[in-house]
N, C-alpha and C positions, 0 to 999 in steps of 0.2 A: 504494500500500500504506500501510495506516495501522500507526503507529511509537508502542509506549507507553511507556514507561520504568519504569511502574506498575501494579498487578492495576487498580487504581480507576478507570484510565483506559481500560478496556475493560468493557464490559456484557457482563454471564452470557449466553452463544450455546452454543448446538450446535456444540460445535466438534471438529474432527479437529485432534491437533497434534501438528508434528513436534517433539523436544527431542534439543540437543545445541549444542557450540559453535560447527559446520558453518565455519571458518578456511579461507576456499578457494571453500566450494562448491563441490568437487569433485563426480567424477563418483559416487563413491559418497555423497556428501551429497545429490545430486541425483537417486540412488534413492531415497532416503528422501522428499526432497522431492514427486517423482512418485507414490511411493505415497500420500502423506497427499492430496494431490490427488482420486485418485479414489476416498479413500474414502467423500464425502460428508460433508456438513458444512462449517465454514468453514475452509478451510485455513490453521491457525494457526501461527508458531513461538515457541518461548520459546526463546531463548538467551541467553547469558550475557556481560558483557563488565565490567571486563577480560579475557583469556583466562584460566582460572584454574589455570594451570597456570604461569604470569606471578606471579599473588597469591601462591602456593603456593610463589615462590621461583625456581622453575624458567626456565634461561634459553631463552624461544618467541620466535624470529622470525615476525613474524605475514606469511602467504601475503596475506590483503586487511588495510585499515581496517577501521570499523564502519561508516563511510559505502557502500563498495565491497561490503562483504557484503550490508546491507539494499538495497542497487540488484539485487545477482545474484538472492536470494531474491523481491522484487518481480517480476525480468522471467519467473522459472521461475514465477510464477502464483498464489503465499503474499499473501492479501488483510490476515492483520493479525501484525505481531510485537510479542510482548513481548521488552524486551530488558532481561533480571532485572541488577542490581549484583553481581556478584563481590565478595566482600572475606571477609579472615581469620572477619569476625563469620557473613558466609552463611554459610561452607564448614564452620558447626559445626552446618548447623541438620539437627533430625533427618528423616532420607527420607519419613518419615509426615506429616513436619510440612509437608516440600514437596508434595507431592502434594495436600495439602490446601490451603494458601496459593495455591500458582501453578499449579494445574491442576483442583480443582475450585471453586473458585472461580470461574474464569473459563468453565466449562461442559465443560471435558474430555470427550468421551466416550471416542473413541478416542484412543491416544496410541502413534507411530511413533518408534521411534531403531534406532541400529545395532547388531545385536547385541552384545551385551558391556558396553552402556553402563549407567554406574553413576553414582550421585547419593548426595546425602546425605552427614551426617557420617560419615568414615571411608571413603567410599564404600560405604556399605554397603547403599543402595539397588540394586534391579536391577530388573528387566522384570516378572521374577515376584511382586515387594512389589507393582508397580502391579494386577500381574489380582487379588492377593489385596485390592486393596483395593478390586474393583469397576470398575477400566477395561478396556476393549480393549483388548488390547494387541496389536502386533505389529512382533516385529523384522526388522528386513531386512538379511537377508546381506549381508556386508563384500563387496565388488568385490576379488578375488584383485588383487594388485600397486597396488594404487588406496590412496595415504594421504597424508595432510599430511606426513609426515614424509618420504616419499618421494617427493614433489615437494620440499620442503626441499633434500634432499639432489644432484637434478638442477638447481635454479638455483644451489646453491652450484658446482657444474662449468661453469656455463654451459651444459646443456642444457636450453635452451627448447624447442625443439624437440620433446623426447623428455618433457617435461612438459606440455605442450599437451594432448594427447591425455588424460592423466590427471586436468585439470581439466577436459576438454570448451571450450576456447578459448585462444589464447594468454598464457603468464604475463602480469603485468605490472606494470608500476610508477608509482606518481600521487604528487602532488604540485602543491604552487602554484609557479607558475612568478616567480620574484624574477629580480633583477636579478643581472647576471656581471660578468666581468671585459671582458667586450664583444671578445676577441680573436675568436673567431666570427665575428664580423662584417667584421673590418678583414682578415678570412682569402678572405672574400666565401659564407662561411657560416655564418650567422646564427644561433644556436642558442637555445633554450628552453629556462632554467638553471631543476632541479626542487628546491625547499625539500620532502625526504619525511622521513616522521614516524620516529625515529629507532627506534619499534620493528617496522617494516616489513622483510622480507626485502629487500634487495639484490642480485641474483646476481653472478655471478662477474664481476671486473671485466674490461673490452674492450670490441670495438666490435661492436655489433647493427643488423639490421636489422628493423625494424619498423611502427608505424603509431598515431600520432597526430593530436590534433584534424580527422581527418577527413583527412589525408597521408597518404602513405608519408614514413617518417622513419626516420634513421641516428641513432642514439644512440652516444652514450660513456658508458659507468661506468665510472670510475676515478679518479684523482687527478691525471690531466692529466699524467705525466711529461717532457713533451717540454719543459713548462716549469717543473718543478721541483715539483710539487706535492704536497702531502701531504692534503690535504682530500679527501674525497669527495661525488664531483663528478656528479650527471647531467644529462648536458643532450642535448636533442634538436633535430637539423635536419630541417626538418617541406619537405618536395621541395614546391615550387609556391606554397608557406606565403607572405604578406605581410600582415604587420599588426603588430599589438601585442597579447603574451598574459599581460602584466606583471598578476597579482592571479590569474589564471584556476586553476583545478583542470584538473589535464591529466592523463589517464587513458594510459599510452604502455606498447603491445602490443608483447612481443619475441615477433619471429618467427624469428631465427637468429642466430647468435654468429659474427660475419665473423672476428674477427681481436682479438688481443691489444692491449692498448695498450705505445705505446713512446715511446720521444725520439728522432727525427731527426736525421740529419747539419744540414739546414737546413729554415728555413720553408719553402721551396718543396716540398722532401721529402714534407713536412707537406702540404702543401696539394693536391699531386699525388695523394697518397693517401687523403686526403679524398674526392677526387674519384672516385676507383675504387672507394671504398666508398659512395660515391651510386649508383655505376652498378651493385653489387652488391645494394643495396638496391630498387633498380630491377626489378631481374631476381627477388627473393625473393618465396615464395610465403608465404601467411597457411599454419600447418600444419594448421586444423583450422576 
């Protein structure tokens, strides 16, 4: 998928596009996505980043990155994104004007979002400015229980599980994998300590089981209580795993929320229970 940051860096096309900020690529962004597909044309998205509900003040924990988004968009079958700048200056400009800048300009014909969605200063753009100015337009009904903020609201419990299905794959969590405190290891489990971007969701802290760099893996979020810690901390035991993943981007799938984290009577405590949550993570299914 080609990635512009600018109108300039794409040439005037026939293009179908979908618009909105799609955080998740859920499964209702992913109606959207499937309609503009087969409406013919190039199947385009404009979105927007920062999130602008972020610029706007507002505190958004982001479901993906911009890197994680424009991968999910690419594998659903989107040949080109613009990805418009967010900031106080955009968010004044007027809906006519948008329309004109980032959407006929670049060959708009028809243009997909979810119903409701609005643009422009004040928000005072809607679906209907667009046909009055000449595009296709077509909204596509919200997916009843289907939202970003209600997936939010189930990693903040620790239900991966029951958010899975709402994004169409399991949550998850990425990051470059740095250097720990290496107890993992001297434990005789080895773990994959994640550097994530501080405006990314985190779900609820405890222990998961899930699936990285191509493993099944047991993760921990948390702050490590067993020995004193207050950081937050993800790290993952990748089952089979041998090498070095020190610099890498590691994409890591929770598939189930095993158990809380704690502090042990002792290391063995610890280590014993480690062990039953390999063997639990062993036993977990991918939910979707």
């Amino acid at each position: 998928m080609r990635v512009a940051r600018s109108v300039e860096e794409l040439e005037r096309r026939e293009r179908t596009v979908a618009l909105g900020t799609f955080d998740g690529v859920h499964l209702g962004h992913r109606r959207v996505i499937e309609e503009t597909l087969a409406a013919g044309g190039v199947p385009t998205v404009v979105t927007f980043d920062p999130h602008p509900r972020r610029v706007m003040g507002y505190g958004v924990e982001l479901l993906t990155t911009l890197e994680r988004r424009l991968e999910l968009l690419a594998d659903a079958g989107i040949e080109e994104t613009l990805v418009v700048e967010f900031s106080l200056e955009f968010q004044r400009i007027e809906p006519e004007e948008f329309a004109r800048r980032y959407l006929e300009e670049i060959g708009a014909r028809t243009v997909l979002a979810g119903e409701g969605f609005r643009f422009g200063h004040r928000r005072e753009g809607d679906l209907d400015l667009l046909r009055r100015l000449g595009f296709e337009v077509r909204g596509v009904p919200l997916l009843e229980g289907v939202s970003s903020s209600e997936i939010r609201r189930l990693l903040h419990q620790g239900e991966v599980d029951a958010a899975a299905p709402l994004l169409g794959r399991p949550p998850e969590v990425e990051g470059i994998v740095v250097e720990g405190d290496a107890r993992g290891g001297t434990l005789g489990f080895p773990t994959a300590n994640l550097s994530v971007d501080p405006e990314l969701l985190v779900p609820r802290h405890g222990i998961y089981a899930g699936f990285a760099g191509g493993h099944r893996a047991a993760i921990s979020i948390g702050t490590n209580p067993h020995y004193g810690g207050d950081e937050l901390r993800v790290e993952a035991f990748l089952l089979g795993f041998a090498g070095d993943l020190y610099g890498r981007r590691l994409i890591v799938e929770l598939w189930r929320r095993l158990r809380d984290e704690r502090a042990f009577a002792s290391e063995q405590d610890l280590i014993d229970q480690i062990a039953r949550d390999v063997e639990d993570t062993e036993r977990a299914r991918r939910p979707v």
